[in-house]
N, C-alpha and C positions, 0 to 999 in steps of 0.2 A: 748336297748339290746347291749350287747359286742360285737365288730368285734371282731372275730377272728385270733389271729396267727398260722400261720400254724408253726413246726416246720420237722423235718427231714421225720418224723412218716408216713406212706400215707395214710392218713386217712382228712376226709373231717366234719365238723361238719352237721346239718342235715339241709336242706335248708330252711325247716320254719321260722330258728331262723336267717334269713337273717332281715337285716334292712328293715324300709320300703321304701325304695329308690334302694332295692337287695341284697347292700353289704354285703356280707355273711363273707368273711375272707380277712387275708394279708400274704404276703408272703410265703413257698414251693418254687416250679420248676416247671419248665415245662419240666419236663421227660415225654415221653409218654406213662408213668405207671399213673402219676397223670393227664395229663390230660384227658386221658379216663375215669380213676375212675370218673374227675369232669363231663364229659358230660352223662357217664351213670346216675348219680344221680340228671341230672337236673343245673348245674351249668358249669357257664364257666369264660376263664379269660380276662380285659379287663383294660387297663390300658394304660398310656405314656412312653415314655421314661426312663423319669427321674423318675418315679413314683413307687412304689416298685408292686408288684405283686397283681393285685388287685381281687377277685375270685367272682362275683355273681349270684342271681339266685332270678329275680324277680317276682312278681306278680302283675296287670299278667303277663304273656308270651304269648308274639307274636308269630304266629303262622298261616301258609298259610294252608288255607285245601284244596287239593286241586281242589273241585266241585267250590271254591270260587277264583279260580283264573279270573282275568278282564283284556281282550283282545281289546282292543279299534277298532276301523273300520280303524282308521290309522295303530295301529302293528300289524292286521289281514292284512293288503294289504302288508306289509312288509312280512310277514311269508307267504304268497299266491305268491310271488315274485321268493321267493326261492336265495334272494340277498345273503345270509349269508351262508357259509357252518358250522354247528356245530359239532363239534368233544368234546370227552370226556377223560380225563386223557392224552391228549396230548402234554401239555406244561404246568405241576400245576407249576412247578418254576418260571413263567416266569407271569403266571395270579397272584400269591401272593405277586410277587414284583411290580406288575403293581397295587392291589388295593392299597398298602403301597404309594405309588407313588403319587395315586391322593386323590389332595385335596378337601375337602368338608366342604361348608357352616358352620359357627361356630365351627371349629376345626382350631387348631394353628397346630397342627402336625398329625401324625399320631398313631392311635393304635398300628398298625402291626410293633413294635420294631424289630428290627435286631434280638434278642431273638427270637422274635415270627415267625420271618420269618425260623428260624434254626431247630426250633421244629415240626412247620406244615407240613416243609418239610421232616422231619424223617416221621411223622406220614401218610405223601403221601407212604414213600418207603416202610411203613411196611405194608400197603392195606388198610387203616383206613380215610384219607384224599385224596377229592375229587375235580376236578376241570371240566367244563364244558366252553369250550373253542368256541369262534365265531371269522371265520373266513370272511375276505371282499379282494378279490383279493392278497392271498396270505400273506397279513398281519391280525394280532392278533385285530380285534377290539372292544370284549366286552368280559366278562368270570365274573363268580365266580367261589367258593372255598366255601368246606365245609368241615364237617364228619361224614359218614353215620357208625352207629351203629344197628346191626340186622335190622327191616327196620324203621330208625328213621334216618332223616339226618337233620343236625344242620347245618344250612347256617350260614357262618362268613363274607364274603365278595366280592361288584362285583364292576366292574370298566367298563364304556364305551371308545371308543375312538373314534369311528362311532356314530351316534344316532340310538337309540334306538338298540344297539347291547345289551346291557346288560338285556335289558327285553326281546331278541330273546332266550338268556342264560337260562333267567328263567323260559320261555314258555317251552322250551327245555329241563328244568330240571326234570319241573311237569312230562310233560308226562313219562318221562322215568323213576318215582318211581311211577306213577300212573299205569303202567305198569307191576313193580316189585310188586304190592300190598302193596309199602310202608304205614304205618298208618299216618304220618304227615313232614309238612317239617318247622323246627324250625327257625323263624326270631328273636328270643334273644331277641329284646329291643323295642316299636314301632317307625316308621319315617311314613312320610306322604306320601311318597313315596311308603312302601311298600304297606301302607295301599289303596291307587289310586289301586293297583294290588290286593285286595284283604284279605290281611291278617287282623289281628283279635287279640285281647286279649281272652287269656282264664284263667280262675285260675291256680295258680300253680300246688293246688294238683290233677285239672284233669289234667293237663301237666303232670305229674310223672306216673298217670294212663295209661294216653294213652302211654309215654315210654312203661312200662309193658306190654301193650297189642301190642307194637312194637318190645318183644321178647326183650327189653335194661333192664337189670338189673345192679345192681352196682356193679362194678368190676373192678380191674384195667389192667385186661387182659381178656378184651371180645373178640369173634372171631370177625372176618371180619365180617364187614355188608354184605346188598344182594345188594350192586351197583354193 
């Protein structure tokens, strides 16, 4: 199948006709006209530096449900401790330059381009981008970053600096859409990682379904999710 070029247009081709490895298209913006449209429809973007703008949307899709989230007898004595204080939307600038920042196994650089760090953080101020913040005596030690859409939120990135702060982040996440009645929380791509914690492959087109049934239709100006 053709990748896709994007051109000025905001319009997305339709995720099926994604490669079988995701890759759906090349180049657009990251305005946060297009990136909403991409995550309402199932797609996001991922790419280097030097690499032009890369859009996919694969099958399957990772995906934490959250009855399936895996709490170990070690991060239950952490979480039963009460070591970590978690706060929300409290410092997204500061958690999206910290995941950009750390480096991981088989990566030369990192995703979260100076680009990308300029857009997620528009997409924080406009109420659409989310961050979940651990603190350990006054410093920043674990957080991700997401974007929740009606009740669908698309996890993009977390960083420890303590151990095990960033699974304190995640435990902390679940509950608080499990709360809101959120329908799913999107891991994008699989890692072994997240998979220890629980997540899971599912087809795409029941990922697109459950969007729908999370109130996320495609759109390039969807309201505020319910974070």
């Amino acid at each position: 199948m053709p990748i896709y070029r994007l051109r000025d247009e905001l319009v997305f081709p339709p995720p099926e006709l994604a490669e079988p490895n995701g890759l759906l298209a090349v180049g657009g913006d990251l305005s946060p006209a297009r990136l909403l449209l991409a995550y309402s429809m199932g797609i996001f973007p991922w790419f280097t530096e030097h690499d032009p703008i890369l859009w996919w949307s694969p099958d399957p899709r990772f995906v934490l449900e959250f009855a399936d989230l895996r709490v170990s007898r070690s991060l239950a004595k952490v979480l039963r401790r009460g070591t970590f204080d978690v706060r929300f939307d409290s410092s997204f600038a500061e958690v999206i330059t910290a995941c950009a920042r750390t480096r991981r196994p088989g990566q030369e650089g990192s995703w979260i381009t100076s680009e990308m760090l300029q857009s997620y953080q528009r997409l924080h101020q406009l109420g659409h981008a989310h961050s979940v913040e651990v603190w350990s005596q006054g410093s920043l030690a674990g957080g991700l970053y997401g974007v929740a859409l009606g009740r669908c939120f698309f996890g993009e990135s977390m960083f420890f600096r303590v151990p095990d702060a960033s699974k304190v982040a995640l435990v902390a996440l679940v509950e608080h859409l499990r709360a809101r009645d959120f329908e799913l929380l999107d891991c994008q791509m699989p890692t072994a990682h997240l998979a220890s914690l629980g997540a899971r492959g599912i087809p795409r087109d029941e990922f697109a379904r459950r969007l729908r049934r999370g109130g996320v239709v495609p759109s390039p100006h969807p309201p505020q999710g319910a974070f």
